[in-house]
C-alpha positions as CSV (number, residue, x, y, z in Angstrom):
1,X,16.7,-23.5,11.3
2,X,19.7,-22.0,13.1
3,X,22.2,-24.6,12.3
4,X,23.5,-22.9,9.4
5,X,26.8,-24.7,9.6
6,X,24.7,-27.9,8.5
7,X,22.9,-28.5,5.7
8,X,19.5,-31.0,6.5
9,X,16.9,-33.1,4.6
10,X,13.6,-34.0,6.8
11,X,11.1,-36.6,5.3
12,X,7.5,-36.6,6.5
13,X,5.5,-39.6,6.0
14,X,1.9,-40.3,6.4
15,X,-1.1,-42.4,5.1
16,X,-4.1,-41.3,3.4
17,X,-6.0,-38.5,5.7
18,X,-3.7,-38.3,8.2
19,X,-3.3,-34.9,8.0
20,X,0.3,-34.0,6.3
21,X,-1.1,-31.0,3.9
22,X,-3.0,-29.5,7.2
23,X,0.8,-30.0,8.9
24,X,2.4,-28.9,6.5
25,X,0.3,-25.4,6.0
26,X,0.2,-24.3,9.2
27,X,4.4,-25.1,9.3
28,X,4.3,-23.4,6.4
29,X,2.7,-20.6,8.2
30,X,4.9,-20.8,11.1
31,X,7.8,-20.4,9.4
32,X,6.8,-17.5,7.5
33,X,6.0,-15.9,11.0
34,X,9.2,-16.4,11.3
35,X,10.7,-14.8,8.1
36,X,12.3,-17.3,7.2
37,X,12.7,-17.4,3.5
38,X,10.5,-21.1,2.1
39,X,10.3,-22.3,-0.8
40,X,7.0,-24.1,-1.0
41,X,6.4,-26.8,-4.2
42,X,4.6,-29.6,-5.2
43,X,4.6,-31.8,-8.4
44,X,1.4,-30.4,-9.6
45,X,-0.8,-27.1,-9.9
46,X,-3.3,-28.8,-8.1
47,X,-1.6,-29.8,-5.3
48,X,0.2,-26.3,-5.1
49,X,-3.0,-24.1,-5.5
50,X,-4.3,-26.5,-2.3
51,X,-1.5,-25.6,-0.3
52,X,-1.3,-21.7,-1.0
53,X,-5.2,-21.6,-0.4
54,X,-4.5,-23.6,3.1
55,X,-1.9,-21.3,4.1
56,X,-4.3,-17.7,2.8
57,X,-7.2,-18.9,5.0
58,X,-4.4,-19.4,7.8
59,X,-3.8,-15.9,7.9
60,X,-7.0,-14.5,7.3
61,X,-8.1,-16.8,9.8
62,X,-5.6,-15.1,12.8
63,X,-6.0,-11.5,11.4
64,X,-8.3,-9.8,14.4
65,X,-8.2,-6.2,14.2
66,X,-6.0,-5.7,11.1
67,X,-8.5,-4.1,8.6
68,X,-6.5,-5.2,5.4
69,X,-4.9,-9.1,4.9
70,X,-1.0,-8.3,4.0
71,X,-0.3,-10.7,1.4
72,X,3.1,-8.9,0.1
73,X,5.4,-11.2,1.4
74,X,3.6,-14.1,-0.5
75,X,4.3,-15.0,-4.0
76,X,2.3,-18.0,-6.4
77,X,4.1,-18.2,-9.5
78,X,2.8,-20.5,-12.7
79,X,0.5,-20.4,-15.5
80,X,-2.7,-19.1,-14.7
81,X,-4.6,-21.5,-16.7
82,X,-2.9,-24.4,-15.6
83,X,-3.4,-23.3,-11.9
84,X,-6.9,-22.4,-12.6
85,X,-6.3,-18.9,-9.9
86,X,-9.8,-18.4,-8.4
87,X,-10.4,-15.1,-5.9
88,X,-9.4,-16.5,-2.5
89,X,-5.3,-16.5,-3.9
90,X,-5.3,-14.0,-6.3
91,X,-4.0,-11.3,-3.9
92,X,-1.0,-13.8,-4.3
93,X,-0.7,-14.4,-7.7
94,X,2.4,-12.8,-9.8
95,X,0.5,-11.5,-12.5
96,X,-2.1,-9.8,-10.9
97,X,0.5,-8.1,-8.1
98,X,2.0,-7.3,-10.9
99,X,-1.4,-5.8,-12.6
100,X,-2.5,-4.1,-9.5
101,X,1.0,-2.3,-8.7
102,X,1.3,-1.2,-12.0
103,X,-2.3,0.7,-11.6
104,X,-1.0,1.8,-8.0
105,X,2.4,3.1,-9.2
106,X,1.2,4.9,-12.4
107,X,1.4,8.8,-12.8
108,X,-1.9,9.6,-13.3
109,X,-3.8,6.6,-11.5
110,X,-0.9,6.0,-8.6
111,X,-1.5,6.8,-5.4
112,X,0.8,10.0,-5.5
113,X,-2.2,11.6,-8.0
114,X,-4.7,10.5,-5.5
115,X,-3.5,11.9,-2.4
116,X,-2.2,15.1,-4.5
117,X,-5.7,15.6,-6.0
118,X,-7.7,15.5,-2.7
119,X,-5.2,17.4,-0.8
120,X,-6.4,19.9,-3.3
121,X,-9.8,19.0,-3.6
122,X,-9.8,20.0,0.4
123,X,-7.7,23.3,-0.1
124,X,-9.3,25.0,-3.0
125,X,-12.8,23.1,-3.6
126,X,-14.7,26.9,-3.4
127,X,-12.3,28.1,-5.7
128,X,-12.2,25.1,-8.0
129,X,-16.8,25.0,-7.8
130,X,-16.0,29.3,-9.2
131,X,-14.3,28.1,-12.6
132,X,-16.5,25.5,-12.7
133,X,-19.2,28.2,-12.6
134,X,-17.5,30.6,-15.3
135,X,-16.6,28.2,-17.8
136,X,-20.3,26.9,-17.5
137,X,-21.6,30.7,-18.7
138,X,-19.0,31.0,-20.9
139,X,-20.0,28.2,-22.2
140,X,-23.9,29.6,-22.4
141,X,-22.3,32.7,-23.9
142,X,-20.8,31.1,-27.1
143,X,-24.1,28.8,-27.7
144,X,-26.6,31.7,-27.3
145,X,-24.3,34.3,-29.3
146,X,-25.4,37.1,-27.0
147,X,-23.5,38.9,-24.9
148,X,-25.3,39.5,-21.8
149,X,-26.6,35.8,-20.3
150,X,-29.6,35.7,-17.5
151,X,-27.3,33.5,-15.2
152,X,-30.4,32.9,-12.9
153,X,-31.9,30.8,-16.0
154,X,-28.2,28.9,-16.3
155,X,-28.3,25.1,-14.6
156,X,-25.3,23.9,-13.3
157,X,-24.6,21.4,-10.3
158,X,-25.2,23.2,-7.1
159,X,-21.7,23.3,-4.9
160,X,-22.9,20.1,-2.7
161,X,-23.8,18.5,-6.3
162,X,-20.2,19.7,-7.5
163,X,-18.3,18.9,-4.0
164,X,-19.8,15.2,-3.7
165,X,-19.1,14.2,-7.5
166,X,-15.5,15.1,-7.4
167,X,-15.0,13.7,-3.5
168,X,-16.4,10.0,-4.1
169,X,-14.9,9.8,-7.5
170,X,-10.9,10.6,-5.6
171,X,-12.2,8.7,-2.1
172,X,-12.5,5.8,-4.3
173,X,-9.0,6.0,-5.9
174,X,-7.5,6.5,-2.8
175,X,-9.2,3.3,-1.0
176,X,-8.2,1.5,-4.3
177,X,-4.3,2.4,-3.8
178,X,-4.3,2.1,0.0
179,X,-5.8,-1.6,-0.5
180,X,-2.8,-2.7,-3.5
181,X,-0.4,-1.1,-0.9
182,X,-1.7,-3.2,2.4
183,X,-2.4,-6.3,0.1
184,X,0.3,-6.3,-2.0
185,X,3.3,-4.8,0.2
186,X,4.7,-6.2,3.1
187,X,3.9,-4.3,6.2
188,X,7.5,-4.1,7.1
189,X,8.4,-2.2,3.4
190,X,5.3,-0.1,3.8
191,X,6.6,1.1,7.7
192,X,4.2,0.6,10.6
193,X,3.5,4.5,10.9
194,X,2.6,4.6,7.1
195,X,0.6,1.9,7.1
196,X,-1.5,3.7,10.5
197,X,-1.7,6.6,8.5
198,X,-3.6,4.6,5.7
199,X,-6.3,2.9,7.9
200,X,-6.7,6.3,9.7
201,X,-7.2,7.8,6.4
202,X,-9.7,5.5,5.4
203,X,-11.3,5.9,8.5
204,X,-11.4,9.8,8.5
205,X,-12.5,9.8,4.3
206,X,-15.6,7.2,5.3
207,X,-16.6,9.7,8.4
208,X,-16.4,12.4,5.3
209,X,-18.4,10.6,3.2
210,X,-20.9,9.6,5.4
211,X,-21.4,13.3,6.4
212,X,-21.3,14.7,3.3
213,X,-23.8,12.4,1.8
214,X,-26.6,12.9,4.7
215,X,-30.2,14.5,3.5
216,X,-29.9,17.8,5.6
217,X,-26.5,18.8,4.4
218,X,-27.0,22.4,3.2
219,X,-24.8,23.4,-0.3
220,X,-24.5,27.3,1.0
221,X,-23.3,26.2,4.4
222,X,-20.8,23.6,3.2
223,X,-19.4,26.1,0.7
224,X,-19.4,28.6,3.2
225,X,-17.2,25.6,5.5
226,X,-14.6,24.9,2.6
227,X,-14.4,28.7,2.3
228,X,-12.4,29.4,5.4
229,X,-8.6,28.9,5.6
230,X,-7.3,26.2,7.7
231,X,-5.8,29.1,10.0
232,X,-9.1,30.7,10.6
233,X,-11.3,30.6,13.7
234,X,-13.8,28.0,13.5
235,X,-15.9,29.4,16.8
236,X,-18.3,31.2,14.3
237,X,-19.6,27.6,13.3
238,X,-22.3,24.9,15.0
239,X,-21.3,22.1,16.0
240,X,-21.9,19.9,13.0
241,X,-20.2,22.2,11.0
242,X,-17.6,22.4,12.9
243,X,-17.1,18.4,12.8
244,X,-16.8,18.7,9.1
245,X,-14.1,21.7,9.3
246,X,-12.0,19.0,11.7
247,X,-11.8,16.0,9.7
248,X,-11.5,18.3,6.8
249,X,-8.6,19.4,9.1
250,X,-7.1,15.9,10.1
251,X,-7.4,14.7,6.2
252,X,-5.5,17.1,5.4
253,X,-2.4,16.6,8.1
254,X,-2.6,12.8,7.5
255,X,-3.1,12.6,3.8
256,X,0.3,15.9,3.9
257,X,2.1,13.0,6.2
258,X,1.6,10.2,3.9
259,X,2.5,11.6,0.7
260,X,5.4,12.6,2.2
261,X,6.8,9.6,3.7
262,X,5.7,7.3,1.1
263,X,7.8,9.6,-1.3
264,X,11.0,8.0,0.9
265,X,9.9,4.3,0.1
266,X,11.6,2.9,-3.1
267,X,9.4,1.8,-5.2
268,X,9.9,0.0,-8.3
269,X,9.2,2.2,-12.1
270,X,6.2,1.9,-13.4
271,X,7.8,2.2,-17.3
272,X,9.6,-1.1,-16.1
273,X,7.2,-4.3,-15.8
274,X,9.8,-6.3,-15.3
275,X,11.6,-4.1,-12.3
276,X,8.1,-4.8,-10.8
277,X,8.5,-8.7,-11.2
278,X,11.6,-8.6,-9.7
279,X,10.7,-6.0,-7.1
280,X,7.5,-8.5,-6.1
281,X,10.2,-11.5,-6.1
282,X,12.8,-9.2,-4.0
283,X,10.1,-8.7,-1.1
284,X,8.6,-12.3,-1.0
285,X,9.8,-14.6,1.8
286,X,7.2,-17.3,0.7
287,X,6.9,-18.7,-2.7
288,X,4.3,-21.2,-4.6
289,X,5.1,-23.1,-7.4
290,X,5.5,-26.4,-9.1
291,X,8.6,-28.0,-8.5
292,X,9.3,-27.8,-12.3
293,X,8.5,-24.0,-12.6
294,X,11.1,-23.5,-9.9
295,X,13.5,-23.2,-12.5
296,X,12.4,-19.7,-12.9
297,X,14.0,-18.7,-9.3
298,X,17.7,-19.9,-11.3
299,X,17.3,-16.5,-13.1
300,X,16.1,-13.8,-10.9
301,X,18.1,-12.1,-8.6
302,X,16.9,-12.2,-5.0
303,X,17.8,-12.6,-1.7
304,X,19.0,-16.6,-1.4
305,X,15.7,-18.8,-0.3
306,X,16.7,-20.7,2.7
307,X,14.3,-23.5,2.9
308,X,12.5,-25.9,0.8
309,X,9.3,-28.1,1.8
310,X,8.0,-30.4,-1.2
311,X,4.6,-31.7,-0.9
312,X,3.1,-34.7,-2.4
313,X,7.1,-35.6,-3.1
314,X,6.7,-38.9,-3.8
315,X,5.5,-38.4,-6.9
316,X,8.4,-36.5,-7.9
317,X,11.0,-38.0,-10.5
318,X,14.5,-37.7,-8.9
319,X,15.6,-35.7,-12.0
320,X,12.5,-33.1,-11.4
321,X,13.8,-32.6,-7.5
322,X,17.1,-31.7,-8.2
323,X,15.6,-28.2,-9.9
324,X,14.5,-26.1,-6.5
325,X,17.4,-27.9,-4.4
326,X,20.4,-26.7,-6.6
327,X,18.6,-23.4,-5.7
328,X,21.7,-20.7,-4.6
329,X,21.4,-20.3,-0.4
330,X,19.1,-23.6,-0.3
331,X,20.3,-24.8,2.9
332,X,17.4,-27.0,4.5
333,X,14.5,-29.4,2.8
334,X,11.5,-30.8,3.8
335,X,9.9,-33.8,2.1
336,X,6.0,-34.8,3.0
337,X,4.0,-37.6,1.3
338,X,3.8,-41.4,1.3
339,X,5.5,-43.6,-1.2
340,X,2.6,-46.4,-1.1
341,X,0.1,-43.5,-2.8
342,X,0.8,-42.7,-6.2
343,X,4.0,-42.6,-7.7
344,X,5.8,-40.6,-10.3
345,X,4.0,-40.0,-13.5
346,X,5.7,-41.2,-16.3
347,X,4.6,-40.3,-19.7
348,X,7.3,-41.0,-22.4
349,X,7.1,-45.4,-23.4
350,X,11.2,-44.7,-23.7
351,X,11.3,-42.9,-20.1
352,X,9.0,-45.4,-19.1
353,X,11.3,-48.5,-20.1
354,X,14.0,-46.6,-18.8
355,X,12.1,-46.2,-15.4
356,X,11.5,-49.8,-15.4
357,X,15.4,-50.5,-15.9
């Protein structure tokens, strides 16, 4: 791999069951540890979907203490019909990175309207729970036609009932667009501290949840928590209370912290699906597809792929391998199957006369 003077061709050869797809997944795996940029094909979507699947329980095979599987660096590209995507690679697949950014980048579903919204959710909830209040009686006052309302004889949600509605409804966008940013980013775009910041977060907005949701949480001493300024003593408070007032506290700092880096990262527009193609391509080092759907890599502009590794390649028409290894930057390829298994399949009656020639 660091003989870039020289240009190589290896061929790996093996009967039936000897274990070439298992060798060739975990190289595959190796070498994307590496960062080295691999093309990975074979001549059909069933061979390719069962070495992309290989390679995805690889790594979340190895992932220990990592709360999220970072897939971003990963790319399967093909019809989704034809490669028949199931659950364990979609977190791979083009269209659905695609699908899921698109959510994650939007301005009113992204993750900048998440953060934004609890940020002030947390700030101004008491505030926010008092219009809720007034436009509820107003709201009495125009159906009733009087002007003086008993507001004791008014139902409305109770602050807890108002608070809890509004917090699980934004805790769940947030998780959503901190999972699509883990998944679907590579860690190294993301930035190690952001990407601390977001399992904190989720750490900090579960603790909030599961204390916010508990049977003895009192509405008038909650609202009387979310009343105080972030520069205000909290000695007056018990200590449960006062464990709300510091992860209210911390979600704060951290969620302030992230929005603020992550509005340094650039990130592909969301008015632009095809900015977000390329912008997927752009950050993959490890691409799936049939040899034949390689061609699509002629058009895009990336950074050169530097290796290729064909499995099942004897079954590959010479004409049909010269696609992925005209590739620009193409510098090394693997070959890995057995020429006594089945050869290339040949549909045409003229190609097939011609093959015979």
């Amino acid at each position: 791999m660091r003989c870039n003077h020289k240009s190589s061709v290896q061929l790996i050869q093996g009967p039936p069951g000897t274990g070439k797809t298992k060798t060739v997944s975990i190289l595959i795996y190796v070498l994307l540890k590496m960062n080295c940029r691999t093309l990975s094909c074979a001549p059909t979507n069933v061979a390719v979907v069962e070495l992309a699947s290989r390679v995805v329980k690889l790594i979340k095979e190895t992932v220990n203490d990592d709360p999220f599987f970072s897939f971003g660096d990963i790319l399967l590209i093909g019809n989704k019909d034809r490669l028949k995507v199931g659950s364990d690679i979609e977190d791979i697949y083009l269209e659905y990175r695609v699908q899921r950014l698109v959510e994650c980048l939007g301005p009113f579903t992204g993750w900048k309207s998440c953060l934004t919204s609890m940020i002030n959710l947390l700030e101004d909830c008491v505030s926010w729970y008092q219009i809720f209040v007034e436009n509820k009686m107003i709201k009495a006052k125009e159906l009733s036609n009087e002007d003086e309302v008993d507001v004791k004889k008014l139902e409305f949600d109770s602050f807890l009932e108002f608070f809890r509605a509004r917090f699980k409804s934004t805790a769940s966008s947030i998780r959503r667009c901190i999972f699509t940013f883990c998944t679907h980013l590579p860690k190294s775009y993301i930035q190690e501290s952001n990407y601390q910041n977001m399992v904190i977060l989720i750490d900090l907005l579960d603790s909030f949840e599961e204390m916010l949701f508990k049977d003895n949480t009192v509405s008038e001493e909650l609202e009387e928590i979310f009343s105080i300024k972030e520069t205000d003593s909290y000695e007056s408070f018990v200590e449960a209370s006062s464990s709300l007032v510091y992860i209210r506290s911390k979600s704060l700092s951290v969620l302030r912290t992230l929005r603020r880096s992550l509005e340094g990262i650039k990130l592909p527009s969301v008015l632009n699906k095809r900015s977000i193609m390329e912008f997927c391509f752009q950050r993959a080092s490890l691409i799936f597809c049939t040899v034949s759907s390689s061609y699509k890599l002629h058009s895009v502009e990336m950074e050169p792929l530097n290796l290729l590794l064909i499995d099942e390649a004897a079954q590959l028409k010479e004409c049909e391998s010269t696609i992925p290894l005209q590739l620009l930057g193409m510098k090394h390829a693997i070959l890995v199957g057995d020429e006594c298994q089945l050869p290339a399949m040949v549909a045409s009656n003229v190609s097939q006369r011609n093959f015979i020639i």
